[in-house]
N, C-alpha and C positions, 0 to 999 in steps of 0.2 A: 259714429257719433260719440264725443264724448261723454262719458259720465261723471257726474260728481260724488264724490264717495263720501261716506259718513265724515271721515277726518277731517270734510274741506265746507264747511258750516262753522257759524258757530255756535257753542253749546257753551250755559251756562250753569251754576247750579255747584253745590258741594258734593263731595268724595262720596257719601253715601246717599246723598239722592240718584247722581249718578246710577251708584249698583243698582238701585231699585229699579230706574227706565230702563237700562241696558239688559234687556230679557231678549225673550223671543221676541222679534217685530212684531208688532199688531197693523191690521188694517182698518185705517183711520179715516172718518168722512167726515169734512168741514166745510159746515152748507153757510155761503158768506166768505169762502175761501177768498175771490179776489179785492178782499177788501183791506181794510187799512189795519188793522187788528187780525181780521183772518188770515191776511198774506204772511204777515209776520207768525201767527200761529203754524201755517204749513210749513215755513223753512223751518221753524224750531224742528215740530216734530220730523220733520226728511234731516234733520241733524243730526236725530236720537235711533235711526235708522229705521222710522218705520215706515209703511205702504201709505199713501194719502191720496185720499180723490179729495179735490175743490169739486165743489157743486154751487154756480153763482148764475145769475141770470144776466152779471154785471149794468145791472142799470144804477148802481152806485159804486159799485165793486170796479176797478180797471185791471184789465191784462196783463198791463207793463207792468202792475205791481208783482207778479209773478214770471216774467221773462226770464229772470237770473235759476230760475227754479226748472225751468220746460226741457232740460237735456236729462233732467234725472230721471230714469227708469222705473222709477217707485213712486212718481208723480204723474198725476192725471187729472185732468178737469173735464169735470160737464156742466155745460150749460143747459140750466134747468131751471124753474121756477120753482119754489118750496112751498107754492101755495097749491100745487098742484102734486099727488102724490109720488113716491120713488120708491126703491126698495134697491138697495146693497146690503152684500155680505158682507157687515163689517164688525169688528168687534168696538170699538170707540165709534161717537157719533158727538162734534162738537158743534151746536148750534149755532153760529154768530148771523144767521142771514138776518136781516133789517137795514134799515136805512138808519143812521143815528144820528145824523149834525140838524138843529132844526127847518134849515131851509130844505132839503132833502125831505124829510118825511114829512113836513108840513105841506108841501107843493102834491103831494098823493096820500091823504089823513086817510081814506078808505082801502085803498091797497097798502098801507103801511099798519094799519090795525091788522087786515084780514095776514099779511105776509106774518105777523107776532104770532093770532090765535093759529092758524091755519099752518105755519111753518113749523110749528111749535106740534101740531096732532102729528101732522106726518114724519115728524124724524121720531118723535113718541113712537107713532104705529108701526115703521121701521124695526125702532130699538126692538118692539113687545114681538116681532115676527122673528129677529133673532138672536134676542138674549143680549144685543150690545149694551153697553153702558152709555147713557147718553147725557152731556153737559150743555147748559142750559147756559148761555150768558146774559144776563138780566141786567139791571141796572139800578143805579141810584135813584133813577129818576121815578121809581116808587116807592121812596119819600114826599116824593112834592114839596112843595115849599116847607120842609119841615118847623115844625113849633119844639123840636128837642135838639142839641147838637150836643154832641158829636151823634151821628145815627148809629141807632145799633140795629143789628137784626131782627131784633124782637119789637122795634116801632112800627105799626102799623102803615106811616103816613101820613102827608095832609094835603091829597090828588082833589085837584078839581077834574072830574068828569068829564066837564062839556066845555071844556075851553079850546082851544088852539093847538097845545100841547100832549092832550088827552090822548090822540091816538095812538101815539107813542107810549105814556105813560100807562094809559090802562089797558093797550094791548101786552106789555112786559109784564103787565099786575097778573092777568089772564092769563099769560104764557106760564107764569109760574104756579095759578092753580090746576092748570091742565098737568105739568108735571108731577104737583104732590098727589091730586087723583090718580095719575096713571099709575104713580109708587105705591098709593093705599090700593087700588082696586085690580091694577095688576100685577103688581109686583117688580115692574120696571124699574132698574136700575138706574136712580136721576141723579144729578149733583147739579145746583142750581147755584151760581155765584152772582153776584152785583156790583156792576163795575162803575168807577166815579172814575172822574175826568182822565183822561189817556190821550198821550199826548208822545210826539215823533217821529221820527220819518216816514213816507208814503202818506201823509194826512193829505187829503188835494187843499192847495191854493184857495179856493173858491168853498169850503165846506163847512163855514160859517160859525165854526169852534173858535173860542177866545183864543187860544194860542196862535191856530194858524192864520185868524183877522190880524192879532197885531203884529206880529212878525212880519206877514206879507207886507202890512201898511207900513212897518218903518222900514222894512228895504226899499221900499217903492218910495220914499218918501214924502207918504202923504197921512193924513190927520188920522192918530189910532183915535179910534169911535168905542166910546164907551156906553152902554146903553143903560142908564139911571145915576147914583150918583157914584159909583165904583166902590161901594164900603161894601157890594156882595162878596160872600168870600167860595172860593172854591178852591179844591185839594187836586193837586196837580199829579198823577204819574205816570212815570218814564215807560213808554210799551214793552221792553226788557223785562220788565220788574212784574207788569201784568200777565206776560204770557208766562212768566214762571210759575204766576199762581195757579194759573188754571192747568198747567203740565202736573202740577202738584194735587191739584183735585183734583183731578181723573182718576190717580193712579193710589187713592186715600182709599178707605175702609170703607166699606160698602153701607157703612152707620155714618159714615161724613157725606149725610147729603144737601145740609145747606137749610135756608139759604145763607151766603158765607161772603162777607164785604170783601172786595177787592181793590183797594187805593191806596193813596199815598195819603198820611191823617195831617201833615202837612198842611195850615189853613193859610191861604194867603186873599188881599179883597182884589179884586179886578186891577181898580187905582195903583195900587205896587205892583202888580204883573207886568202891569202898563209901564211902569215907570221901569220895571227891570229889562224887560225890551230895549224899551229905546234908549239905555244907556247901554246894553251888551252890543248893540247892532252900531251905535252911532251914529244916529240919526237924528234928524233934527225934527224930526214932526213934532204936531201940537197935538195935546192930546184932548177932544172935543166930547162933549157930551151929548147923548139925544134922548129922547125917552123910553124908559123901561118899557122892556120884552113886559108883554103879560104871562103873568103867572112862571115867572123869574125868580127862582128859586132866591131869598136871603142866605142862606147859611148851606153851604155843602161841606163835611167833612167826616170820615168812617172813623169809624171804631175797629179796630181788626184786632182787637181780641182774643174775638174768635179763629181767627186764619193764624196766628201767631198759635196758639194753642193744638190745634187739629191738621195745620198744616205745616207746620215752621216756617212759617215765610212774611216777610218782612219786606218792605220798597229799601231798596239799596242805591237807587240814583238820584241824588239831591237835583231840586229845581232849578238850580244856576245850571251843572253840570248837561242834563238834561235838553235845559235849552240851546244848549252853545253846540249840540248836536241839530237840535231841531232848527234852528238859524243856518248852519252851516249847510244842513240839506233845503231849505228853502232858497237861499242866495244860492245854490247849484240849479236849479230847478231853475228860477227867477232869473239866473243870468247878471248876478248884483253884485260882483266881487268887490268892487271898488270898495264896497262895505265894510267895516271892522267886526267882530264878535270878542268878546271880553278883550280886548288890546290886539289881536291878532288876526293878521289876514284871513279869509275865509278860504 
């Protein structure tokens, strides 16, 4: 069987972040592993040479997003539910199980709370039986339709409860008190980060995120649907640029626990996303309007700060860039070459 060896990944990152990963391996468990954010997480880290189990139930999570990954030796998945408890010997323990896009966790609002609160104990009760360090990935989406922008850490929120969105939202609001408890009452080592729009290849077709809606619709050449009057603005970044923050928080001082913005501060409104689509793709759709999602956030964009200060790290892939990636892997998927992307075949 062949094996893939460290060199044959690839790895991003400066000369002395490098030194710092490049230790002993550690054994690394990433519950959410076959997901669009998680798959991308477990090649990184089998790039940095270490051991990684995925732990996914895939009922959002897909397989093929890990096929390229299955002849590595130091690669292993279990399917398993995270709402139900496990126990590995691992030293890292990186959160991502949830469902994220809203038609996804809207369609199971009660198993998608319970997978937050409940995913969220048992990789806790894991870490606290063996000393692992465990990383939380939270989101923006506990802000809520914020009343301050740029977010900072230190905003509380403006979560409606009992809307449509909630389960989502205030199961991650909850995911994050169960970890600062487990740090004050156990002494569990947490690092809890908050991720704003992420965006790149392995996103599915159908996963109801503004990028992958209108990319799909103007290769397919049909009407990008914009849902209110497109003046919401939201901060786009490259999934490259993400997993290096959280490779970066793991591996931070045991007093960097967060919580710690992870985004691109990058504000753009819906209406120019729109409009940069369908001029990178070349397409002719129109671009239609319908009515606002409830409880649709106006204003998304981080403050990082704090991640620049505690972590070094900064988004390095601008949003043209970004897309002409995320386009080119959609028109492969989609089967749409015919299509252009910034002047250039796909």
């Amino acid at each position: 069987m062949r094996k893939v060896g460290r060199g044959q990944l690839p790895v991003v990152g400066g000369q002395d972040f490098l030194k710092k990963v490049a230790g002993i391996p550690k054994r690394i468990l990433v519950t959410g592993g076959g997901g669009f954010l998680g798959s991308h997480l477990c090649e990184r880290l089998l790039s940095l040479g270490h051991n990684v189990v995925c732990l996914d139930n895939f009922s959002t999570g897909r397989r093929e997003n890990l096929s390229h990954l299955s002849e590595i030796s130091r690669f292993h998945i279990v399917e398993h539910d995270v709402r139900k408890p496990f126990l590995f010997d691992v030293d890292v323990i990186f959160n991502f199980a949830s469902p994220a896009s809203p038609p996804d966790y809207q369609a199971d609002p009660v198993g998608t709370l319970m997978t937050n609160v409940l995913g969220a104990m048992n990789v806790l009760e894991n870490a606290r039986a063996t000393g692992a360090t465990v990383v939380q990935s939270s989101t923006s989406e506990v802000y809520g339709d914020p009343l301050h922008s740029p977010q900072r850490e230190s905003y509380f929120g403006n979560v409606n409860p009992i809307g449509p969105r909630a389960c989502y939202d205030e199961g991650k609001r909850s995911a994050e008190t169960l970890f600062f408890d487990y740090h004050r009452t156990y002494g569990v080592k947490t690092k809890v980060a908050r991720i704003f729009n992420t965006y790149g290849p392995r996103m599915r077709p159908d996963d109801g995120r503004v990028i992958s809606n209108f990319v799909v619709q103007a290769l397919l050449g049909k009407d990008l649907t914009i849902y209110g009057d497109g003046q919401q603005t939201r901060s786009f970044c490259y999934v490259d640029d993400l997993i290096e923050g959280f490779i970066r928080l793991s591996i931070s001082d045991d007093g960097c626990i967060g919580p710690i913005n992870l985004g691109n501060p990058g504000e753009f409104t819906v209406l120019e996303l729109a409009e940069m689509v369908r001029s990178m793709t070349g397409s002719r759709s129109r671009i239609v309007h319908r009515a606002a999602a409830v409880d649709d956030p106006r204003q998304r964009r981080p403050d990082i700060s704090q991640a620049m200060a505690e972590l070094g790290w900064e988004p390095k892939v601008a949003l043209r860039e970004g897309l002409r990636r995320a386009i080119a892997y959609f028109d492969h998927r989609l089967g749409t070459s015919d299509l252009a992307v910034a002047g250039e075949a796909v």
